[in-house]
N, C-alpha and C positions, 0 to 999 in steps of 0.2 A: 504493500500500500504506500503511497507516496504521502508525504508529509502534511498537506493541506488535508488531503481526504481522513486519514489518520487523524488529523485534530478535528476536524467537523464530525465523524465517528465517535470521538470519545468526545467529546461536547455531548453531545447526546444521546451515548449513556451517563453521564452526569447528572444531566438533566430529565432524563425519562425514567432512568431504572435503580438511581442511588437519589434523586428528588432532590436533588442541592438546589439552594435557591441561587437566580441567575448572578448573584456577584460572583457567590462560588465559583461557579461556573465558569464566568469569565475568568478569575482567577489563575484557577489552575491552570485552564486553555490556556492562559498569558505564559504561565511559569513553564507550561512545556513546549511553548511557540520560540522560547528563546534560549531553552538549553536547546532545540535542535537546529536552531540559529548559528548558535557557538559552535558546539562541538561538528557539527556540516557531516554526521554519521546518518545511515538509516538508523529508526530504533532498533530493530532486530542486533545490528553490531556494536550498539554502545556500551561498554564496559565500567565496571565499577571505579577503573581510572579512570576515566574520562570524567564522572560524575562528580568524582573528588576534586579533580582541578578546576571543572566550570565552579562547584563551592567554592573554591578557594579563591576562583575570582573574583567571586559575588560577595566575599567576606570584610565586611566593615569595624567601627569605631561602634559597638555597643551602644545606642542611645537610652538617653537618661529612663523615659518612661515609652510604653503602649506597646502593640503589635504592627508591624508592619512600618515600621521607620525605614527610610532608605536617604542617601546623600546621591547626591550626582556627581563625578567625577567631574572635577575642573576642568575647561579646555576642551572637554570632549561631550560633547551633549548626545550622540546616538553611542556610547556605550553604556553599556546596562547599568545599571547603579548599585554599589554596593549597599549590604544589605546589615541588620544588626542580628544578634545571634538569634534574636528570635523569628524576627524573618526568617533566617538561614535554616530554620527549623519547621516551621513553614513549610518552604519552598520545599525541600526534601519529602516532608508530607504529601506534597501535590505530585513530584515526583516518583515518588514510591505506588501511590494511587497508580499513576499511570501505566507504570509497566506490570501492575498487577492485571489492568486493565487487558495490557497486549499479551498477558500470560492465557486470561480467561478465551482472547480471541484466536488463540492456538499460532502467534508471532512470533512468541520468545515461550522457553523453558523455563529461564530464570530472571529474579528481579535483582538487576545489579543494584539497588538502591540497599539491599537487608543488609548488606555487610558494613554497611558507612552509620556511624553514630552521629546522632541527631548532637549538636552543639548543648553545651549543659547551662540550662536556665537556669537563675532566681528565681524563686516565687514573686508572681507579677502582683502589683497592688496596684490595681487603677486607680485617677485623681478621683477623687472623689470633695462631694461641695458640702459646707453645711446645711442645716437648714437653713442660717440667717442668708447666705450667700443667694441656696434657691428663692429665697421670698425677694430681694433685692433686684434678681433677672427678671422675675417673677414682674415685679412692681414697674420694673425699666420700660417695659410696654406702652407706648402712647395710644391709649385703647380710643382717643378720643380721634385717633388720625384718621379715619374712616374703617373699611371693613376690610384693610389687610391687617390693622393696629388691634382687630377683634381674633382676625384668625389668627397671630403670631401668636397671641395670649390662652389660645385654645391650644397651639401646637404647644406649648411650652407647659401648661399646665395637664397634658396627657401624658406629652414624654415624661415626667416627674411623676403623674399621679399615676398612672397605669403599667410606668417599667415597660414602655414601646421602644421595641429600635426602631431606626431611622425608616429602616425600608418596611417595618409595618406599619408607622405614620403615614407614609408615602400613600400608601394603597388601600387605608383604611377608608369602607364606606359608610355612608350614611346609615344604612340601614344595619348595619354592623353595632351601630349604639344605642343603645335602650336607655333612653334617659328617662324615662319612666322608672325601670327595675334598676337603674343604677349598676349596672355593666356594659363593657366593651367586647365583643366578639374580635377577638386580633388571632387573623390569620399570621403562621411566622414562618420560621425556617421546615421547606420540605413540606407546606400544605397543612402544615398540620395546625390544628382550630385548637384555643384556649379562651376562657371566661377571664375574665377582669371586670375587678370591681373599681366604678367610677365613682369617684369621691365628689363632694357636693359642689366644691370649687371648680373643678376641672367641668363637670355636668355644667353649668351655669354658665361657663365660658365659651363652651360648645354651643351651648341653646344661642347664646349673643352673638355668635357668629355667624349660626343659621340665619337667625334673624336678618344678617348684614350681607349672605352669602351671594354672590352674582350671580345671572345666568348661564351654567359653563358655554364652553364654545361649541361643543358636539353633544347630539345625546349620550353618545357614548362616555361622555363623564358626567352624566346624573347625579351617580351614585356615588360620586368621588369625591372626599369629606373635604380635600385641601389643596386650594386650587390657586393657580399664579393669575399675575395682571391678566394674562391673556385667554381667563376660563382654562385653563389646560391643570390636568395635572400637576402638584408641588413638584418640583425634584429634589431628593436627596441634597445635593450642593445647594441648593435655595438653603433647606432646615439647614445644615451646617452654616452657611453664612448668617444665617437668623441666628442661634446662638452664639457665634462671633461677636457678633454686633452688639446683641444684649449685654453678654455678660460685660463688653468694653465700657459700655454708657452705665451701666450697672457696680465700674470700679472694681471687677473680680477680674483676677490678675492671673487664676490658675491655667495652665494651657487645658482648654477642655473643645469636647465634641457633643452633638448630641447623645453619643453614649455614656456622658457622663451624667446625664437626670438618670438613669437607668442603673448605672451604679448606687448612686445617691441614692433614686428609692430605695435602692435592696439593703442599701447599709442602712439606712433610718429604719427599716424599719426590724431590721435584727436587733439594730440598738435597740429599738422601743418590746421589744422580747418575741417578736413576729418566728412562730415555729417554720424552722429550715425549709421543711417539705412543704410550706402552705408558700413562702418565696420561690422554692423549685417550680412548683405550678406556677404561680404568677410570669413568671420571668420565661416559663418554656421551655424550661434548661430538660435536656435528655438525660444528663448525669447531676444526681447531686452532689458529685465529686466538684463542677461546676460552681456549683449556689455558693459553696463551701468557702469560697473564695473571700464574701463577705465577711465569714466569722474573723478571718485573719486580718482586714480592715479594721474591725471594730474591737480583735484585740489590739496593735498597731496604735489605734488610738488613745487608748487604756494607757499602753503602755508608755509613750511619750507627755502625757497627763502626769502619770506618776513622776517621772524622770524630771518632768519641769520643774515639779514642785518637791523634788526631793531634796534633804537637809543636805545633806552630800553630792548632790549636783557639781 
């Protein structure tokens, strides 16, 4: 199979038979579009050296926080940009997927990716905000600037009150919200459906938006909760810029994303003694190896609390 057809093939077993949702998707397709880039092998002949050296090209300066950090090489803008070790952990991920993939479709025998070790993480702590911080973003909203200053204020109190990522705000409909019964229906990763409880604030902000909401541009976004100037669907990069913006007019100085309301809920509310498994549902997490993650945040915080105030500091 020749390399194009090979990536549109596993595209879509990606997407049809393992249900990755489409960033996935892209992803991976990216991360194997460009080791067969480098290395200029069929897959059938790439070897466990070769996969080490394109790692080792991709291997960057560790950055401070998150997944998926990359730099771009000075001086040279079309080479691939190194990566930080969890990228590089990552990437190996997508790669290993994939020759498992051309092992299934009878290509290759073996996965030269099993014999290479995944670079050794830290335990990741995402940023996470206070609550004074969320009520601040919160507040930064000029609700009174017409009906994009109601929908920011609705995007912002969902992603906080309901623990949505970015791409189940994106896609959330209308009829997906029961502001009557006070939940969210959010479709997430791989199709899969979860209830979420909407909190009185976030409901009220949504009804105000209804209220403000335009005519989309096609029918076909009826039923599409959050919509740009021009009727169309939000995009991702829109919410991400919305949060930029706030939290800057808002005075919060932490480098955050919109996955950072989603952090934030999950640790508020283990702080507030919220059982594990009732956040693993909320959040849609498959493992609660996942959820887990929180606890170590909210010990983390405990722990630098004591240290501040301690006699022997």
């Amino acid at each position: 199979m020749e390399d194009s057809r090979i990536l549109k093939d596993y595209r879509y077993y990606l997407r049809m038979e393992r249900r990755l949702s489409p960033n996935t998707v892209a992803a991976y397709g990216r991360d194997v579009a460009e080791l067969l880039a480098a290395v200029d092998l069929a897959p059938r002949a790439i070897r466990t050296e070769d996969i080490e050296r394109y790692l080792a090209s991709r291997a960057g300066t560790d950055s401070a926080r998150g997944a998926g950090n990359t730099r771009q090489e000075p001086g040279n803008p079309n080479k691939p940009k190194t990566l930080s070790k969890r990228s590089q952990a990552r990437l190996l991920s997508s790669l290993r997927s994939f020759f498992d993939w051309l092992i299934l479709e009878g290509e290759r025998k073996d996965n030269p990716c099993d014999r290479i070790d995944a670079p050794k993480l830290g335990r990741y702590l995402p940023e996470v905000l206070s609550v004074e911080e969320v009520e601040a973003i919160l507040d930064s909203v000029d609700t009174n600037a017409g009906w994009t200053g109601l929908r920011d204020r609705a995007i912002l109190e969902i992603l906080y009150g309901c623990g949505l990522r970015v791409s189940e705000a994106c896609s959330l409909q209308i009829s997906h919200v029961y502001l009557q019964e006070g939940f969210v229906r959010v479709v997430g990763k791989g199709d899969k459906e979860r209830l979420v409880p909407l909190g009185d604030l976030a409901a009220d902000a949504f009804r105000a938006y209804l209220a403000a909401r335009p005519a989309p541009a096609e029918p076909a976004f009826d039923d599409v909760a959050f919509l740009n100037k021009n009727g169309r669907p939000l995009s991702r990069v829109a919410i991400f810029n919305l949060v930029k913006k706030q939290a800057l007019l808002a005075g919060v100085r932490k480098e955050i994303s919109p996955h950072t309301f989603r952090h934030s809920f999950a640790t508020h509310l283990i702080e507030n003694g919220a059982d594990l498994r009732v956040v693993q549902e909320m959040l849609g997490h498959e493992s609660i190896l996942t959820t887990e993650i929180y606890t170590h945040i909210d010990a983390a915080t405990w722990q630098r609390a004591i240290l501040d105030h301690h006699p022997r500091r």
